[in-house]
N, C-alpha and C positions, 0 to 999 in steps of 0.2 A: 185490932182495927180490921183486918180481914179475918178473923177465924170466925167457926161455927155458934160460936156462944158467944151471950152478950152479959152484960152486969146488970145485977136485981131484974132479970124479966125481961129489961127493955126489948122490946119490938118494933122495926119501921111497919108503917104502912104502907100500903101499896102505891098511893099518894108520894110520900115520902122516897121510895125507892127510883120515880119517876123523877123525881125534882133533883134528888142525885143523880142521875144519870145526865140531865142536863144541863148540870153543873160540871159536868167531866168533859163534854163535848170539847171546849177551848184545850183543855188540859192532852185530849188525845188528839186534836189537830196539828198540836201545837209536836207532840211529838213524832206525831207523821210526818211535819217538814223537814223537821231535825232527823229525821232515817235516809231519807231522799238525798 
């Protein structure tokens, strides 16, 4: 899930890497309140 290699090729796009990123927003909010 996090290492450098992926299966058969697979590649995000750049597209792709954005749309995850915004999809993690809630997920790192969520545990910045929970640090606090």
């Amino acid at each position: 899930m996090f290492g450098a290699s992926s299966l058969a090729g697979f590649s995000l796009s750049e597209q792709d890497r954005h749309h995850g990123r915004y999809t993690l927003v809630n997920v790192v909010e969520c545990a910045r309140r929970c640090i606090e």
